[in-house]
N, C-alpha and C positions, 0 to 999 in steps of 0.2 A: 469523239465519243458517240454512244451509241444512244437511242432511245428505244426501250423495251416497254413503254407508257409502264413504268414504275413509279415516274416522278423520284424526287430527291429522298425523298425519306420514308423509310416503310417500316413494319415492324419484324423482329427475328422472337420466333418464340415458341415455345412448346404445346403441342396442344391433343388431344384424343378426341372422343367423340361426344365424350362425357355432356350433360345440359350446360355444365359452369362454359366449356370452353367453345360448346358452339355459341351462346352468347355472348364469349369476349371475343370470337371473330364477328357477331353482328355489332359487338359495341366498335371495335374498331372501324369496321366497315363505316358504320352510321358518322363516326368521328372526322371521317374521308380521307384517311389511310387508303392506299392505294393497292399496298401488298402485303400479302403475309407469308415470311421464309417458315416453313413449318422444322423445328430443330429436330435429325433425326434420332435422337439418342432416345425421346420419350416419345417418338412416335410410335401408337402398339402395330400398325400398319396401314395397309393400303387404304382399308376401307372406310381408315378415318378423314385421308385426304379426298375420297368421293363424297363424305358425308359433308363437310364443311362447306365443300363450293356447294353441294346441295341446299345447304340450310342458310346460303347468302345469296347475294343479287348480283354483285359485279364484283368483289374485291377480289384478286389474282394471289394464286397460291405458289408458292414455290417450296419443293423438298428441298430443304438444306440442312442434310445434305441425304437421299438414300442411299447407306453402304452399301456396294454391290456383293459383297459377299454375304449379304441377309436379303436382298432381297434381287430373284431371276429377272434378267431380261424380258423375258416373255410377259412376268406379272407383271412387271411394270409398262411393258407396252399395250398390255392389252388395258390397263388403267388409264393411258394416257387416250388410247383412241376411244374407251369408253364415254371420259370426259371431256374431248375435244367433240364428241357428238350431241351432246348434251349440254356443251357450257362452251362454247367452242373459244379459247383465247385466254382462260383460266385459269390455267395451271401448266406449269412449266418445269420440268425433271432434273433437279438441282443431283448430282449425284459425289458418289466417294466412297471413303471408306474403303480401300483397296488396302486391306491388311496381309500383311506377306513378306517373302524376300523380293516379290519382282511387282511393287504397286502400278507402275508404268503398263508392264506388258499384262497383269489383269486388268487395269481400264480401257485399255486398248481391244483386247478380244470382249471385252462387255462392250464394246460400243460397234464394234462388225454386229454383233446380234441384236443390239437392242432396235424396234424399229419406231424411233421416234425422232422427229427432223430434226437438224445439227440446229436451227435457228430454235428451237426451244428446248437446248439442253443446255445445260450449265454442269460445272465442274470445280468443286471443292478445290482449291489451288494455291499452293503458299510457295513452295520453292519453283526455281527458274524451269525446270525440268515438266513439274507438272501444268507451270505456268503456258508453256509452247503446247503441250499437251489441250488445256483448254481454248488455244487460240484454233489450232486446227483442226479438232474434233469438235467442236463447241460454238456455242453463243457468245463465251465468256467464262467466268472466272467469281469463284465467291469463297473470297478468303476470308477466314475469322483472327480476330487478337496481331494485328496487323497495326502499326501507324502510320500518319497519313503522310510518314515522308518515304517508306516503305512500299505504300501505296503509288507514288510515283514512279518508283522502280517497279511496280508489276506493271504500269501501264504501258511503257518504254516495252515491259515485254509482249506485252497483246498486243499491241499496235491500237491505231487510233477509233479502228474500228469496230470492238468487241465489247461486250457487257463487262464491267469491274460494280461490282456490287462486294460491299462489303460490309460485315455483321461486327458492329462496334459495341460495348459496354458502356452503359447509360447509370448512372447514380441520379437520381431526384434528391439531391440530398447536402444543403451550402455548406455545411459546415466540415472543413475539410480533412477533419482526422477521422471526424466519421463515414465519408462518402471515400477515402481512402482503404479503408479498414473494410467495406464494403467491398469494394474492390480486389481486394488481394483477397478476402476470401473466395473468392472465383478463380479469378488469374493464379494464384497459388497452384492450384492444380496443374496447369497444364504442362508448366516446367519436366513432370513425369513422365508425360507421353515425348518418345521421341524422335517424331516429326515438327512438333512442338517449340518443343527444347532448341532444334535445327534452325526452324526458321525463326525465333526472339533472340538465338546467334548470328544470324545474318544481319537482323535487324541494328545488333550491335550492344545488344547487351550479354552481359557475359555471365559467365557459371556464378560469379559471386552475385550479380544482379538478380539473376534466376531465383539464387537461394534468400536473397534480402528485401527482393523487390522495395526498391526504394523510392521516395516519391518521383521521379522523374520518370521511371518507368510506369509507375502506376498511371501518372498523366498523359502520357502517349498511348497511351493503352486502352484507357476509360476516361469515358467527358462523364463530370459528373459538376453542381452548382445549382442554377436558375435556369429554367427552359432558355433562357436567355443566351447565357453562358454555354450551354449544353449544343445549340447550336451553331455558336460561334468553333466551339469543339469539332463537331459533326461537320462543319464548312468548310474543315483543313483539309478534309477526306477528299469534297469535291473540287478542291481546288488542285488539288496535286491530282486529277484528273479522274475520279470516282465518279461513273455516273449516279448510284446510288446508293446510300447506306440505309441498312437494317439495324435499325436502334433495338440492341437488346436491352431490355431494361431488367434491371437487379437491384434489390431491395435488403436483400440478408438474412431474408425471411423464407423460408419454405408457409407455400400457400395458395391462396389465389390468385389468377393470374391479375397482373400491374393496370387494369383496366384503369385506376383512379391516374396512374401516373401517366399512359398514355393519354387522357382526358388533358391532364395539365400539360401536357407535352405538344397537342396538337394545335391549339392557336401559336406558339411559335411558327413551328414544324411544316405546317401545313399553307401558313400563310402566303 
C-alpha cells in the first residue's frame, strides 16, 4: 500500500465557500482530520477549493470527484499550480465524471491535457476497466458505495502500489432500524445511475437487492452504531487493503454540515 500522509481516516463531504463551511473545514482541521475529499456534485467550483486551503493551515483537499466534462483541463491545471505555489502539497485533483458512450477514451484524452503530475491525481473508479485506467494514469483510485470485500478486488487490480481511498457512509446512529432507514435513504438512489447499478452488480447484489435493499446490503454498504462500532466497520476497508477511507457522514437531515458527528467520531477515528 501506498502512503499519500492521508492517514486512515478522513472526511468525504460537500462543501462551498460559504462562512458555515469554511469553518467546518477549520473545525475539522482543528479535530486533526488529515483530509477532506471535497464531494463534486455540490461543489459551485474552483474557487471554492482555493478558498478553503486558503482559510486552513495544513489539512489536504482532495476533488472527489471533478467531472471532466464541467470542468477544462486547463482550469483545473492552472488551479492546481496556483495552489501548489501557495500551499504546496494541499490539494490533490480527484477526477471523473466522464459521461458518455466512450467514458474511458474521454478520461484518457483529459489526461494527455491536463498538466498536473500522475503522483497527485486520482480517479473516480468502480469497475475493472476504469480501475487499470486509474493504476496507469494515476495515483490511485477513489471508489464510493463499494464493500470492503469489493475493496480487495480493486486492490488485486491496482496493484500494491497505488492510492485506494475509499468514500464510505457513516450513520452516528445505535439504533438499527433507524441508522438503516438512514441509510437507504442515500443508497436508494444510486441504484438509477447506471454505472452504479453495474458496479452493486458485480459486487453481488442483484436487481431484486437493488430494488429492496435489504439489511445485509445496507450493512456492507454503510457502518453506522457507536464510533466504536463504526470503526470496527471502517477497519474491514483497511484490512482488505484500503489505504484510506473518507467517512462520509449522513444524518437524514438536510442542513449543516455533521461537524457535531465528526467531533464524536474523532477520538475513535483518530486515535
Amino acid at each position: 500500500m501506498t502512503d499519500h500522509q492521508f492517514g486512515p481516516f478522513g472526511i468525504s463531504t460537500g462543501l462551498d465557500s460559504s462562512e458555515q463551511s469554511i469553518e467546518a473545514a477549520r473545525a475539522a482541521e482543528a479535530l486533526g482530520y488529515p483530509a477532506i475529499w471535497l464531494s463534486g456534485g455540490p461543489l459551485p467550483g474552483l474557487q471554492t477549493i482555493v478558498d478553503l486551503v486558503g482559510a486552513t493551515t495544513s489539512i489536504k483537499f482532495v476533488s472527489g470527484i471533478l467531472a471532466v466534462v464541467r470542468y477544462s483541463a486547463a482550469d483545473v491545471s492552472t488551479t492546481y499550480a496556483a495552489l501548489e505555489a501557495s500551499a504546496p502539497g494541499r490539494f490533490t485533483v480527484g477526477l471523473g465524471g466522464a459521461h458518455g458512450p466512450k467514458p474511458l477514451a474521454t478520461l484518457n484524452a483529459y489526461l494527455d491535457e491536463i498538466d498536473v503530475p500522475m503522483e497527485r491525481r486520482v480517479l473516480a473508479a468502480l469497475g475493472p476497466r476504469m480501475l487499470e485506467l486509474a493504476r496507469d494514469r494515476s495515483a490511485g483510485a477513489y471508489p464510493f458505495l463499494i464493500s470492503a470485500a469489493y475493496a480487495a478486488e480493486a486492490r488485486k487490480v491496482l496493484g500494491p502500489d497505488k492510492l485506494l481511498s475509499v468514500s464510505h457512509l457513516v450513520v452516528l446512529e445505535s439504533d438499527a432500524d433507524r441508522a438503516r432507514a438512514i441509510a437507504r435513504d442515500t443508497i436508494g438512489f444510486f441504484p438509477r445511475i447506471p454505472g452504479y447499478a453495474a458496479s452493486l452488480e458485480r459486487q453481488g447484489f442483484s436487481a431484486k437487492d437493488q430494488a429492496e435493499l435489504p439489511d445485509q446490503m445496507v450493512d456492507a454498504l454503510a457502518a453506522w452504531g457507536t464510533p466504536a462500532d463504526i470503526k470496527a466497520k471502517l477497519t474491514e476497508h483497511l484490512d482488505a487493503g484500503v489505504d484510506h477511507v473518507a467517512v462520509n457522514v449522513i444524518t437524514g437531515v438536510t442542513g449543516p454540515q455533521p461537524v457535531e458527528q465528526w467531533r464524536a467520531l474523532a477520538p475513535t477515528l483518530l486515535a
